[in-house]
C-alpha positions in Angstrom: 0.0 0.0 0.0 1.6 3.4 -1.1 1.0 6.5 1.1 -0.4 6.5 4.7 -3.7 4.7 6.2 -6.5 7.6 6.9 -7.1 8.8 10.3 -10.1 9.1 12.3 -13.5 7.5 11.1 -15.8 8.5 8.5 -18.4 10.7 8.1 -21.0 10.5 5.3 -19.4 13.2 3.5 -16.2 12.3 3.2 -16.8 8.9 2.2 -19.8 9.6 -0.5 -17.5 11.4 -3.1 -14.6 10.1 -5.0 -11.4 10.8 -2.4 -7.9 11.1 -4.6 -4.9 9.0 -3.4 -1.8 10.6 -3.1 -0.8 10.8 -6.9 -4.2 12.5 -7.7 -5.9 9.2 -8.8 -9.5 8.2 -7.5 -8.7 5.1 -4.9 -11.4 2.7 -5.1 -14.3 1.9 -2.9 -12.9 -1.2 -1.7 -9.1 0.3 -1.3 -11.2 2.8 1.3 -12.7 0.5 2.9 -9.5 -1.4 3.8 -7.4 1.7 3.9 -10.3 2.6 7.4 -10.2 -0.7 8.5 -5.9 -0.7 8.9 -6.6 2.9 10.3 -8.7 1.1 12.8 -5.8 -0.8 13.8 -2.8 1.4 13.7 -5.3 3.7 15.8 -6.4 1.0 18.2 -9.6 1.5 17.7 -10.2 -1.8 19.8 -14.2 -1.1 20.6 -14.8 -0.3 16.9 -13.1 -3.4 15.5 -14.8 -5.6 18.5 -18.3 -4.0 17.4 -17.4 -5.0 13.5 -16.3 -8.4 15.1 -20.3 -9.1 16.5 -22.6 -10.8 14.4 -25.7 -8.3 14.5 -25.4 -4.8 12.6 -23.2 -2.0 14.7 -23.3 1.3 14.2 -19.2 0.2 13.2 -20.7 -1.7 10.3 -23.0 1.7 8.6 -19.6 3.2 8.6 -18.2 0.2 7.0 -21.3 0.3 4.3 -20.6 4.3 4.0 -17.7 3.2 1.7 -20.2 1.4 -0.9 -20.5 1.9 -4.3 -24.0 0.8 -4.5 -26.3 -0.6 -2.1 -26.0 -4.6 -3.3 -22.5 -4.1 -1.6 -23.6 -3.0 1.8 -23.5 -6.9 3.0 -20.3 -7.5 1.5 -18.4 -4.7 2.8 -19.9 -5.0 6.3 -19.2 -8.7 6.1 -15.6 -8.4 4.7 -14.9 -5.9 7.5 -16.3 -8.0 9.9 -13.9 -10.8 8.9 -10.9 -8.0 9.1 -12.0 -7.7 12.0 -11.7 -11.4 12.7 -8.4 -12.0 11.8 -7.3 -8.8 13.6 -8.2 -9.4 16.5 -5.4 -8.3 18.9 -2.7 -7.1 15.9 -0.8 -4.5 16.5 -0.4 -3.7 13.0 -2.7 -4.5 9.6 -2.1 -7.2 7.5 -3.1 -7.0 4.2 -2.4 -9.9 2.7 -2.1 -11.2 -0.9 -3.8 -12.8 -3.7 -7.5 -14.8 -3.5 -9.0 -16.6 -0.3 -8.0 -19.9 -2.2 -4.2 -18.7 -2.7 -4.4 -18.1 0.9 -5.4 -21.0 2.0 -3.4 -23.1 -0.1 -0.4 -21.3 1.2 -1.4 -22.0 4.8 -2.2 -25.6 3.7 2.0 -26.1 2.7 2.7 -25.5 6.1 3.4 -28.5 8.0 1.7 -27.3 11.1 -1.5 -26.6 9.0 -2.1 -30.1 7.9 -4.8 -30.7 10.7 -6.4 -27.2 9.6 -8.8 -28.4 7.0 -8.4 -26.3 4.6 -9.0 -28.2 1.4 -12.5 -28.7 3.6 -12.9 -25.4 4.4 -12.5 -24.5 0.7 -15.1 -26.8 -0.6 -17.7 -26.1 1.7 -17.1 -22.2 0.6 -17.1 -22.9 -3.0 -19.3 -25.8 -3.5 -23.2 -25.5 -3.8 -25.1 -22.4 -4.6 -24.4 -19.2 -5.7 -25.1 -17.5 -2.5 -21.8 -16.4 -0.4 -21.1 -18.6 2.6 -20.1 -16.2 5.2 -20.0 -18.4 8.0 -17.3 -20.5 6.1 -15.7 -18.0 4.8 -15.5 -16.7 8.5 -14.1 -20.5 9.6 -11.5 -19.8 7.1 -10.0 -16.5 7.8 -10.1 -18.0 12.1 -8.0 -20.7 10.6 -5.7 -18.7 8.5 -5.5 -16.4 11.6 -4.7 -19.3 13.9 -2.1 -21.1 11.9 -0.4 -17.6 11.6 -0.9 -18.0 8.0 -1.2 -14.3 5.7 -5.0 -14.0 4.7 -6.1 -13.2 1.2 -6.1 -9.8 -0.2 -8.7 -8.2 1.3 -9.0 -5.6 -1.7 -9.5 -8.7 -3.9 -11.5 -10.5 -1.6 -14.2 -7.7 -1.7 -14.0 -7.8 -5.6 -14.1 -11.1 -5.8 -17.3 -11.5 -3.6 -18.9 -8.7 -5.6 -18.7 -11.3 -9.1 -19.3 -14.0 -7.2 -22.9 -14.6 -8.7 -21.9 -13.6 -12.2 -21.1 -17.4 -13.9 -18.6 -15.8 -16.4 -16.6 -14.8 -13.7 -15.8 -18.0 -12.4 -14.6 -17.0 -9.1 -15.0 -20.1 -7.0 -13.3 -22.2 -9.6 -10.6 -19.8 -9.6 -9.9 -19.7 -5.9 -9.8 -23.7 -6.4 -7.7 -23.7 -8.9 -5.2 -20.7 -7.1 -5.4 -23.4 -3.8 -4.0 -26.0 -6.3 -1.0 -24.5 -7.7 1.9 -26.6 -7.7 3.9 -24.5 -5.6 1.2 -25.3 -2.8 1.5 -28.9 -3.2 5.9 -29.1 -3.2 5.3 -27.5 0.8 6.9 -24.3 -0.4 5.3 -21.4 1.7 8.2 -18.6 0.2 5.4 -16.0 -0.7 
């Protein structure tokens, strides 16, 4: 991430228009919403990331859903900032991770301490079966990434990904399988 987290927490206004990054550029919705959520941590913001942690709305998650696009992203923005959350829990720093939930967890999987993790179970139950996003899975996931001190996924990407997660063409839960799979994985090399 180039440049520094953003302070404080939002108000309507200053998450409702376009905000420029340091070169001039507009940063994306989702690069806001994860920009907040590391300024939550840096700042210790401990009740505002326990109240994103709880399962029923907060008023931390309508700040989280002030950084939507559109309202058919409200869940998915307060649900990937609950699972920041999650995995934060107690960091004194963000992690930001890399690459898709399935990369993730196929990195944590070549650990040999992860082998009693589950993760090629965890993965299945997230991917197979309907369309509709399995957050409770997704949330076993991220605990076990966050337990086996693994990196999580990119939460940028994560947040895009769940957002074409219905559209077929996409392809996304075929991708994260496939991105779990990589060879790499497999040989027990965990170098990224």
């Amino acid at each position: 991430m180039t440049g520094h987290a953003p302070t404080g927490t939002p108000d309507e206004a200053a998450v409702t228009e376009d905000a420029p990054n340091g070169d001039g550029a507009v940063e994306p919705s989702e690069q806001r919403l994860v920009n907040w959520l590391a300024s939550c941590v840096w700042n210790r913001q401990l009740g505002l990331l326990a109240d994103l942690r709880k399962s029923e709305l907060t008023h931390a998650d309508f700040r989280a859903h002030l950084f939507t696009d559109t309202d058919d992203d409200r869940e998915i923005f307060g649900q990937v900032a609950r699972l920041f959350a999650i995995y934060h829990r107690g960091a004194a720093e963000p992690v930001h991770g890399y690459g898709s939930l399935g990369d993730a967890m196929g990195r944590a999987q070549a650990k040999p301490s992860a082998q009693s993790a589950g993760f090629p179970l965890k993965l299945n139950r997230i991917v197979n079966g309907s369309r509709s996003i399995r957050w409770r899975d997704l949330e076993k996931a991220i605990c076990a990434l966050r337990e086996q001190g693994a990196k999580p996924p990119s939460w940028t990407q994560l947040i895009t990904d769940l957002r074409r997660w219905r559209d077929r063409a996409a392809k996304v839960p075929e991708s994260w399988v496939g991105d779990f799979d990589r060879p790499f994985h497999r040989a027990g090399s965990n170098s990224r």
